[in-house]
N, CA, C and O atoms as CSV, one atom per row, in Angstrom:
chain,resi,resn,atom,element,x,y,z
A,1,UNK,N,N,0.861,-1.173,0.000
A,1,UNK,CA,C,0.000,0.000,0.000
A,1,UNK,C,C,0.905,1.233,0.000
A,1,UNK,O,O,1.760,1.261,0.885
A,2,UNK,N,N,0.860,2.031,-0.669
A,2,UNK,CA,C,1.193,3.254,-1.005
A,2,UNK,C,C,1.187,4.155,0.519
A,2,UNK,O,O,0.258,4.201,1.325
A,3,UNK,N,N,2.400,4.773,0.609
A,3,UNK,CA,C,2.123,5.795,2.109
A,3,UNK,C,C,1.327,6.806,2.153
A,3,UNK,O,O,0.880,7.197,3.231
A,4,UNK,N,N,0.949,7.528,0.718
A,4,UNK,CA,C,-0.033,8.374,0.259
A,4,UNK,C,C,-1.380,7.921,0.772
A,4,UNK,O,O,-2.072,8.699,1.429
A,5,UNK,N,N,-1.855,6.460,0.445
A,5,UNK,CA,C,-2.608,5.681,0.623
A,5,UNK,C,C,-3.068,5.643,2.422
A,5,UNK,O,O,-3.938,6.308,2.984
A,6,UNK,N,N,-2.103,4.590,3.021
A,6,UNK,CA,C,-1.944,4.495,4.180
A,6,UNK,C,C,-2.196,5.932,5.456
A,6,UNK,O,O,-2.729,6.114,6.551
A,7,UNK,N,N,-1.493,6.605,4.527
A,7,UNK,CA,C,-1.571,8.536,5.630
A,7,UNK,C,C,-3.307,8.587,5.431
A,7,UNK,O,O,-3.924,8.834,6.466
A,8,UNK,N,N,-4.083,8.381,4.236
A,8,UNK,CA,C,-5.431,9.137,3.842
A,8,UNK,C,C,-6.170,7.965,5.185
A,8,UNK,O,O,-6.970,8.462,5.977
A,9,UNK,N,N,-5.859,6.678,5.288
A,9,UNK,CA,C,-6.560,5.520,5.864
A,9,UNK,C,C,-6.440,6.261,7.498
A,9,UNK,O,O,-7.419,6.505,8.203
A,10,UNK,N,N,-5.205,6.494,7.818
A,10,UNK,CA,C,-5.005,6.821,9.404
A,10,UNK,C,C,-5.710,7.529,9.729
A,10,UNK,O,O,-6.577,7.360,10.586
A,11,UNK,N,N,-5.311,9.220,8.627
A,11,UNK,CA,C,-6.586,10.506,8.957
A,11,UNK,C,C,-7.595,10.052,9.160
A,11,UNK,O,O,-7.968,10.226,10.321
A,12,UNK,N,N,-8.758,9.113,8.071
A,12,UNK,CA,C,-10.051,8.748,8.263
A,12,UNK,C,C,-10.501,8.091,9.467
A,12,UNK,O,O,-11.614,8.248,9.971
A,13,UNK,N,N,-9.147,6.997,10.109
A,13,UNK,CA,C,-9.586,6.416,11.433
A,13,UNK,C,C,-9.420,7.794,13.014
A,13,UNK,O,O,-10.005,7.757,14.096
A,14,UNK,N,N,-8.380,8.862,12.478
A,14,UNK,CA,C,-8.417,9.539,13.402
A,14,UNK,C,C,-9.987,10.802,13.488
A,14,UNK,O,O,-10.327,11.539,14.413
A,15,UNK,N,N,-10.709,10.558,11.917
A,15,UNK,CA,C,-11.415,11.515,12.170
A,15,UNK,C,C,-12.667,10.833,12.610
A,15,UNK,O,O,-13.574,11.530,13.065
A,16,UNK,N,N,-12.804,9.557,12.520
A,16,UNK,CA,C,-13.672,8.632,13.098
A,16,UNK,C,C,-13.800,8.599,14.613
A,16,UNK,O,O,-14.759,8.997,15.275
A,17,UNK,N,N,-12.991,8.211,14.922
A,17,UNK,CA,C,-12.708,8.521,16.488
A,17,UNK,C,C,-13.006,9.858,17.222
A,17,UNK,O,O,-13.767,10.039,18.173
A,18,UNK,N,N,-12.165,10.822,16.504
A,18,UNK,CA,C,-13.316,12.117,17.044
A,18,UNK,C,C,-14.322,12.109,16.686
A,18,UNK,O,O,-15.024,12.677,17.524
A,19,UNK,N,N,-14.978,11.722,15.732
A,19,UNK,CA,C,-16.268,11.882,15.516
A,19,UNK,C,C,-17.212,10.980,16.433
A,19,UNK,O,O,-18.276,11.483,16.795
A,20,UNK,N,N,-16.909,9.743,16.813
A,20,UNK,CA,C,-17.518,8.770,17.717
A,20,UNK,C,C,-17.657,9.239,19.165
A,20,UNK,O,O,-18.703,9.403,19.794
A,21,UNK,N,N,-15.962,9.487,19.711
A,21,UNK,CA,C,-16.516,10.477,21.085
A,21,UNK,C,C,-16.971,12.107,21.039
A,21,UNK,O,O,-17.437,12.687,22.020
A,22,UNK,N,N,-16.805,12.584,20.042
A,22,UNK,CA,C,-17.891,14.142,20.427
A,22,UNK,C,C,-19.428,13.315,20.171
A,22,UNK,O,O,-20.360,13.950,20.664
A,23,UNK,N,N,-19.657,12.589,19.788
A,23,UNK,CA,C,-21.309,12.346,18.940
A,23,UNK,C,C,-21.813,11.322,20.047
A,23,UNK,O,O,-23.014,11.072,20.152
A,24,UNK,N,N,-20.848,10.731,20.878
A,24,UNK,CA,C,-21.594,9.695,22.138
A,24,UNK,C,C,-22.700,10.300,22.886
A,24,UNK,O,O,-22.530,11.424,23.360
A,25,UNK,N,N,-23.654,9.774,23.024
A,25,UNK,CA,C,-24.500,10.462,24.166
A,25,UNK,C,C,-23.790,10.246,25.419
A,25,UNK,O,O,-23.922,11.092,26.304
A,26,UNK,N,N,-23.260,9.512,25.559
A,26,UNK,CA,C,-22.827,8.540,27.002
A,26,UNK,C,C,-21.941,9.949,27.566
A,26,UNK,O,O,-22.351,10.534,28.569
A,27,UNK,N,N,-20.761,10.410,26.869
A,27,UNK,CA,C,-19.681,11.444,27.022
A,27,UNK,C,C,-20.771,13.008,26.744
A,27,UNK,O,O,-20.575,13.969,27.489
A,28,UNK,N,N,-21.841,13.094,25.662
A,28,UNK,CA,C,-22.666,14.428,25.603
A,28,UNK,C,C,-23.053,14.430,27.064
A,28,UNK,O,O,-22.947,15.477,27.704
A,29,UNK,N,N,-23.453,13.427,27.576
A,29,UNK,CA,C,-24.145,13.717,28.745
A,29,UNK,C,C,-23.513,13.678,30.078
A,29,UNK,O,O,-23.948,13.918,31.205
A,30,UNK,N,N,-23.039,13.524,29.893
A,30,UNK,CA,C,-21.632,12.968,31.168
A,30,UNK,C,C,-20.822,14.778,31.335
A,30,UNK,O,O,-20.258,15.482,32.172
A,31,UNK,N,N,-21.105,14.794,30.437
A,31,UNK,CA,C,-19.969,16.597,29.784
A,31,UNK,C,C,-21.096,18.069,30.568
A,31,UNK,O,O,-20.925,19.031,31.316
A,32,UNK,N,N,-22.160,17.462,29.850
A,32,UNK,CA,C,-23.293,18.173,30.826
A,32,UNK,C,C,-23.700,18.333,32.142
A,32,UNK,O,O,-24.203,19.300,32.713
A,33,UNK,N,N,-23.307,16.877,32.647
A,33,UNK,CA,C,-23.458,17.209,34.378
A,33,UNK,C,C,-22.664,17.654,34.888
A,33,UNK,O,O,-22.776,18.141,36.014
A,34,UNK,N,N,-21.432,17.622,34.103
A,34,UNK,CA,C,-20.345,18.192,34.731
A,34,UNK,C,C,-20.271,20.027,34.819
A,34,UNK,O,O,-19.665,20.742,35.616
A,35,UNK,N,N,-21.047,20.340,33.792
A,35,UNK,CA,C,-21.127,21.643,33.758
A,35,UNK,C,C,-22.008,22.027,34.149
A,35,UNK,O,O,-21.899,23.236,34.350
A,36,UNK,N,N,-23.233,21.515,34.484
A,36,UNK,CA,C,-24.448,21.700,35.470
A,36,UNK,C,C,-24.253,21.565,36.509
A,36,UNK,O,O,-25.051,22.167,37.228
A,37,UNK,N,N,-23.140,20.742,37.251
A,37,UNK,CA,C,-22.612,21.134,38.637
A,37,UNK,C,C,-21.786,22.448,38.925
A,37,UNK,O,O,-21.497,22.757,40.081
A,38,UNK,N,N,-21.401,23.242,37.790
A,38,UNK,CA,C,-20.359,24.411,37.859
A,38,UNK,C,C,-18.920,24.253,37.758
A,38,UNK,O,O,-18.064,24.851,38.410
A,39,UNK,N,N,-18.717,23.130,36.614
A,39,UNK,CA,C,-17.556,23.458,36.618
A,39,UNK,C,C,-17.149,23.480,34.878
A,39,UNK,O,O,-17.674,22.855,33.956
A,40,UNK,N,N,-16.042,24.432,34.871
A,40,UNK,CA,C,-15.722,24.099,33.296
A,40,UNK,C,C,-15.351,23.102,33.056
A,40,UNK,O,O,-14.860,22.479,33.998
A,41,UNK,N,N,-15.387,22.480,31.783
A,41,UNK,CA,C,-14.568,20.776,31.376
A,41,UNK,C,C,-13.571,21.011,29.898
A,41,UNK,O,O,-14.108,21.752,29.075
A,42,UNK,N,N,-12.673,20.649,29.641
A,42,UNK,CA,C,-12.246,20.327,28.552
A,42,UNK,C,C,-11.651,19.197,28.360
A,42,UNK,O,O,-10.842,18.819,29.208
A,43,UNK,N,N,-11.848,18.603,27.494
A,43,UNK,CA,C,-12.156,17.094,27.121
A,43,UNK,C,C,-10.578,16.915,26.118
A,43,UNK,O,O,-10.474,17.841,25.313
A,44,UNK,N,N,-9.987,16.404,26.091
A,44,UNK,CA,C,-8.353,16.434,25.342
A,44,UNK,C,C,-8.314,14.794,25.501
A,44,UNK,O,O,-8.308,14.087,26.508
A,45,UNK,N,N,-8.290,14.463,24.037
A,45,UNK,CA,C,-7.790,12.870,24.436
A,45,UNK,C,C,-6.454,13.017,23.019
A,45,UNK,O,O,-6.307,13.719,22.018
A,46,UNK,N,N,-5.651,11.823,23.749
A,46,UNK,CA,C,-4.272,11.534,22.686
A,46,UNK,C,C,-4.419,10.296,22.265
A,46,UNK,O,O,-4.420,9.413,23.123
A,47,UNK,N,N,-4.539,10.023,21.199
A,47,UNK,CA,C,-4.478,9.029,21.024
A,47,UNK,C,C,-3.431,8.406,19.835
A,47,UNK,O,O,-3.428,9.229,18.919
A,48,UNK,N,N,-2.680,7.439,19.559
A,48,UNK,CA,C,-1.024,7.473,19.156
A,48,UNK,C,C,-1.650,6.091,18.416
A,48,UNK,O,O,-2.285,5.159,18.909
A,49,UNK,N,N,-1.301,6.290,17.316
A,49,UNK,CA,C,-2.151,5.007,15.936
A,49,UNK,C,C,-0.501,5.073,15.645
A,49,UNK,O,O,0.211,6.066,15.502
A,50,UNK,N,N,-0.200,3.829,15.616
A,50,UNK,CA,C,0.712,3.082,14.879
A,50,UNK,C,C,0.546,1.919,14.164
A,50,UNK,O,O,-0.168,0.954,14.435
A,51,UNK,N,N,1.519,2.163,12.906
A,51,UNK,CA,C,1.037,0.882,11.952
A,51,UNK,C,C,2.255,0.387,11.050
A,51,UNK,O,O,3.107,1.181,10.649
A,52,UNK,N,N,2.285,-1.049,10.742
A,52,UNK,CA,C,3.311,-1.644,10.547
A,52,UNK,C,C,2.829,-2.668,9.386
A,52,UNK,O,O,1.649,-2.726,9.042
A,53,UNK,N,N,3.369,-3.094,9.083
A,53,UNK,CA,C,2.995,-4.141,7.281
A,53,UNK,C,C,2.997,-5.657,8.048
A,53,UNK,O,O,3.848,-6.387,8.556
A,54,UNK,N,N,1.179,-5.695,7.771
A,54,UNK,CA,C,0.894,-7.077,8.633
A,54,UNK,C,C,2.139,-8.422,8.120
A,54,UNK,O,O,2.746,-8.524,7.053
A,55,UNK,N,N,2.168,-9.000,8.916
A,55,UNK,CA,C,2.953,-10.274,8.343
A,55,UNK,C,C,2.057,-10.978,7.695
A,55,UNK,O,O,0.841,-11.070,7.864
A,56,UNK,N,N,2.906,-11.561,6.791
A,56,UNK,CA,C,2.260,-12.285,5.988
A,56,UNK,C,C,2.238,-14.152,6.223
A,56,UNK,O,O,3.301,-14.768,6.139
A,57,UNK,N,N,1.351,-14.642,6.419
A,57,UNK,CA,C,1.618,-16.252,7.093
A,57,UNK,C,C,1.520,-17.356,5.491
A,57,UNK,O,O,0.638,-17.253,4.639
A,58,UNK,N,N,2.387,-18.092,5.471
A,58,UNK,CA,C,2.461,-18.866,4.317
A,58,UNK,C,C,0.991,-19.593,3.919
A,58,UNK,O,O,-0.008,-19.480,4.629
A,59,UNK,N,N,1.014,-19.978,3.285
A,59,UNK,CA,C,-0.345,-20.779,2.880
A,59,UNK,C,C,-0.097,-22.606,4.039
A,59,UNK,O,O,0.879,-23.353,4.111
A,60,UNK,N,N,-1.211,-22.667,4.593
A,60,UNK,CA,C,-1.082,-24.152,4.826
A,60,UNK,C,C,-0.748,-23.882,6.681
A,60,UNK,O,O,-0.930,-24.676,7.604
A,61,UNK,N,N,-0.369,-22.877,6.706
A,61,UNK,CA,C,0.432,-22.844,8.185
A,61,UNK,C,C,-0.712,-21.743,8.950
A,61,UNK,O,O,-1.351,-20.771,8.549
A,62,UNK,N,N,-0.611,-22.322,10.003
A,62,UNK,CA,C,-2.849,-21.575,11.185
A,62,UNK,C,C,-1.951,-19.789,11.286
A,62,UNK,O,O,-0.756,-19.498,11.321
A,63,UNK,N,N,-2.736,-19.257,11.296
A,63,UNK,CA,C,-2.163,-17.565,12.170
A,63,UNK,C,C,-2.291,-18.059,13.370
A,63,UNK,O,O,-2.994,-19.016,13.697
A,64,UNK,N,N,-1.466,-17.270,14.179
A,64,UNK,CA,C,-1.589,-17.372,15.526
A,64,UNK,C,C,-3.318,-16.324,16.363
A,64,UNK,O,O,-3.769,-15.179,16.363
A,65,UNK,N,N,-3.575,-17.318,16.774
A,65,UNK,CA,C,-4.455,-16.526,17.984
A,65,UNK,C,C,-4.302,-15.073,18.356
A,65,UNK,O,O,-3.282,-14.675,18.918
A,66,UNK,N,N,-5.275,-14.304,18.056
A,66,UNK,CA,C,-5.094,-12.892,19.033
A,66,UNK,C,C,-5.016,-13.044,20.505
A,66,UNK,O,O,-5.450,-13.797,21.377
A,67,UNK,N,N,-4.095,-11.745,20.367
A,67,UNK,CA,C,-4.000,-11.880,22.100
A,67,UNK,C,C,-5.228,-11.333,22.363
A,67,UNK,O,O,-6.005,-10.710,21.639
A,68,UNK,N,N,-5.299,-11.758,23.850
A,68,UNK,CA,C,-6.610,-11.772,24.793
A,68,UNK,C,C,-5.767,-10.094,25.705
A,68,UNK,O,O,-4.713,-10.079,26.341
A,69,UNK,N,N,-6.481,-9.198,25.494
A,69,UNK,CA,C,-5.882,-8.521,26.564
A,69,UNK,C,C,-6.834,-8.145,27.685
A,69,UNK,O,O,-7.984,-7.776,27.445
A,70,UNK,N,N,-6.384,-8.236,28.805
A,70,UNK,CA,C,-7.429,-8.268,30.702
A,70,UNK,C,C,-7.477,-6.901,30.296
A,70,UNK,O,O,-6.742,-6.239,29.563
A,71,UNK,N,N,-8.913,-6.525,31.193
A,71,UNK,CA,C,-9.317,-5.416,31.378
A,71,UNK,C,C,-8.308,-4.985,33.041
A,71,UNK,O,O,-8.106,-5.615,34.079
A,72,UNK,N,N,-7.860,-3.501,32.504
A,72,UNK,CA,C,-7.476,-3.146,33.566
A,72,UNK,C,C,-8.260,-2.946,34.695
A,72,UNK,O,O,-9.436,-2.676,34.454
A,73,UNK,N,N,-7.834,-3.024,36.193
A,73,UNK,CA,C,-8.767,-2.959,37.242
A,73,UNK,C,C,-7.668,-1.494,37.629
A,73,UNK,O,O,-6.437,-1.469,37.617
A,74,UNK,N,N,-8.621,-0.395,37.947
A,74,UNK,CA,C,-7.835,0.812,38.860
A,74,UNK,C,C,-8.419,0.463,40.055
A,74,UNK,O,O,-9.482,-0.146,40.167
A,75,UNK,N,N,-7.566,0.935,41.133
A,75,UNK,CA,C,-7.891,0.983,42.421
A,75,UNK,C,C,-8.630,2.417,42.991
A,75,UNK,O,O,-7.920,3.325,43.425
A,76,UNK,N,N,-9.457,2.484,42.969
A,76,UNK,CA,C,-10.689,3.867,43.713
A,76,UNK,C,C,-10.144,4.278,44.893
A,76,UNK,O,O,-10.480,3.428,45.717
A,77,UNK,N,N,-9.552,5.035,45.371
A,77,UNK,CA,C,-9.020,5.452,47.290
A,77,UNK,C,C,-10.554,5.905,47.911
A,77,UNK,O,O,-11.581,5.698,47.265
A,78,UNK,N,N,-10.553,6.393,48.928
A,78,UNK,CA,C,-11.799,7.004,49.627
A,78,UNK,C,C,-11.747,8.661,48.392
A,78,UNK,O,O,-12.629,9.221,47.741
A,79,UNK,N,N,-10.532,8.881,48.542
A,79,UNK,CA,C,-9.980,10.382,48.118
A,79,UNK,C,C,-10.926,10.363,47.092
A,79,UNK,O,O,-11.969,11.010,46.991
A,80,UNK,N,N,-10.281,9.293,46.121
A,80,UNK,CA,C,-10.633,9.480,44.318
A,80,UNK,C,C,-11.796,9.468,44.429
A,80,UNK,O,O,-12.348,10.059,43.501
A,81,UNK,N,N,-12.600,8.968,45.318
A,81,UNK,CA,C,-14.281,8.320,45.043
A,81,UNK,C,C,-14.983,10.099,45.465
A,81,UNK,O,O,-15.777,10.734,44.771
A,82,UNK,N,N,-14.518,10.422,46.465
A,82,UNK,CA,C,-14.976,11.129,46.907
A,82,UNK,C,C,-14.904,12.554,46.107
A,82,UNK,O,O,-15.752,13.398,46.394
A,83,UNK,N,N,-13.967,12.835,45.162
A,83,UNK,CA,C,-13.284,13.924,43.795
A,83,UNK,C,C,-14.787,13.522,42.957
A,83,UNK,O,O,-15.764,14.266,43.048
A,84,UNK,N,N,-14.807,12.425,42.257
A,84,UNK,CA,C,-15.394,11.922,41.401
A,84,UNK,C,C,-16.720,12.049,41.652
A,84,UNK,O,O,-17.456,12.476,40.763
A,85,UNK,N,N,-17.203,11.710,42.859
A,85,UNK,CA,C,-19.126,11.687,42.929
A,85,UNK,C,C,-18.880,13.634,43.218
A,85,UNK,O,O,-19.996,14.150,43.178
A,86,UNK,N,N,-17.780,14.692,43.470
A,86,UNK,CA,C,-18.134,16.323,43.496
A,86,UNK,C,C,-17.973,16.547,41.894
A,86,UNK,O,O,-18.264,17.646,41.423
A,87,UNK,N,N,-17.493,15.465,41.039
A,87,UNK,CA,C,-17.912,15.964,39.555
A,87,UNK,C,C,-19.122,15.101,38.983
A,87,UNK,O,O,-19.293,14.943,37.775
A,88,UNK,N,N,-19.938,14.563,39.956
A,88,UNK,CA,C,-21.291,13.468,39.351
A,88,UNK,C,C,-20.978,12.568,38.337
A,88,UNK,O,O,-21.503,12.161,37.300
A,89,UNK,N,N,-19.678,12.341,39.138
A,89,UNK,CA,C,-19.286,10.878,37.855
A,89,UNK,C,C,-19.447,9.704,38.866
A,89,UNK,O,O,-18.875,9.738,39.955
A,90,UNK,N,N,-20.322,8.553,38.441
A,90,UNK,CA,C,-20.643,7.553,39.156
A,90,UNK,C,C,-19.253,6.596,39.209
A,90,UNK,O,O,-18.299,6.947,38.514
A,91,UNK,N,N,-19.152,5.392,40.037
A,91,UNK,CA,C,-18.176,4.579,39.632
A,91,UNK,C,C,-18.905,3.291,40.104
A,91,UNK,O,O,-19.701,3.217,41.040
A,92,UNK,N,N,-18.514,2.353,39.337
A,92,UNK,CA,C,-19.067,0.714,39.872
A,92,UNK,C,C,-18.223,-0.011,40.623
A,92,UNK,O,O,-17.140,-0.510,40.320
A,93,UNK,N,N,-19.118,-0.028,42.128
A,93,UNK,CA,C,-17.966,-1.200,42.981
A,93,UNK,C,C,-17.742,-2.344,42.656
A,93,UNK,O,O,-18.527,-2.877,41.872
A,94,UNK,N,N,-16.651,-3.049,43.134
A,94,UNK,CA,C,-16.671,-4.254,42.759
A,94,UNK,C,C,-16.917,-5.216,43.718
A,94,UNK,O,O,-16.256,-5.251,44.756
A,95,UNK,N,N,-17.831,-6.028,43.467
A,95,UNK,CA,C,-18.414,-6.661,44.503
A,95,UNK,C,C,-17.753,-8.477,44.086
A,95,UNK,O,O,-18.211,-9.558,44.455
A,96,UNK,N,N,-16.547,-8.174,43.203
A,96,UNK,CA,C,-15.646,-9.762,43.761
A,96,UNK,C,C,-15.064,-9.922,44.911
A,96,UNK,O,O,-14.507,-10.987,45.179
């Protein structure tokens, strides 16, 4: 694939992505309580797309399995919980 090619593919996935989180209701509304409690928000995400020339697997021979990747677990303090419900952001305990 052409790098001309490849650069037009990245832009489109990077303008996808902004377009998916400004257009979420989940984040529209989440953005709103936050400013209906009084506070300003600005929303800044980075996100770092790298890309490399898939390997190619011979004919006859399996691809390997995708990796499985674990969902990260963060740890909540009293502190953080207590920051988080003065910006009306909920959090789910974990009840394992």
């Amino acid at each position: 694939m052409p790098d001309a090619e490849l650069k037009t593919l990245m832009q489109n996935l990077e303008e996808s992505l902004n377009e998916a989180i400004s257009e979420s209701a989940v984040v529209i509304r989440v953005i709103r309580e936050i400013r209906e409690a009084g506070y300003d928000i600005e929303l800044v995400i980075d996100a770092t797309i790298g890309s490399s020339p898939a390997m190619k697997v011979p004919a006859g021979i399996a691809a390997p399995d995708p990796v499985r990747i674990e969902p990260v677990r963060l740890r909540i303090t009293p502190e953080d919980a207590k920051f988080l419900k003065s910006l009306k952001i909920a959090i789910e305990s974990d009840s394992a």
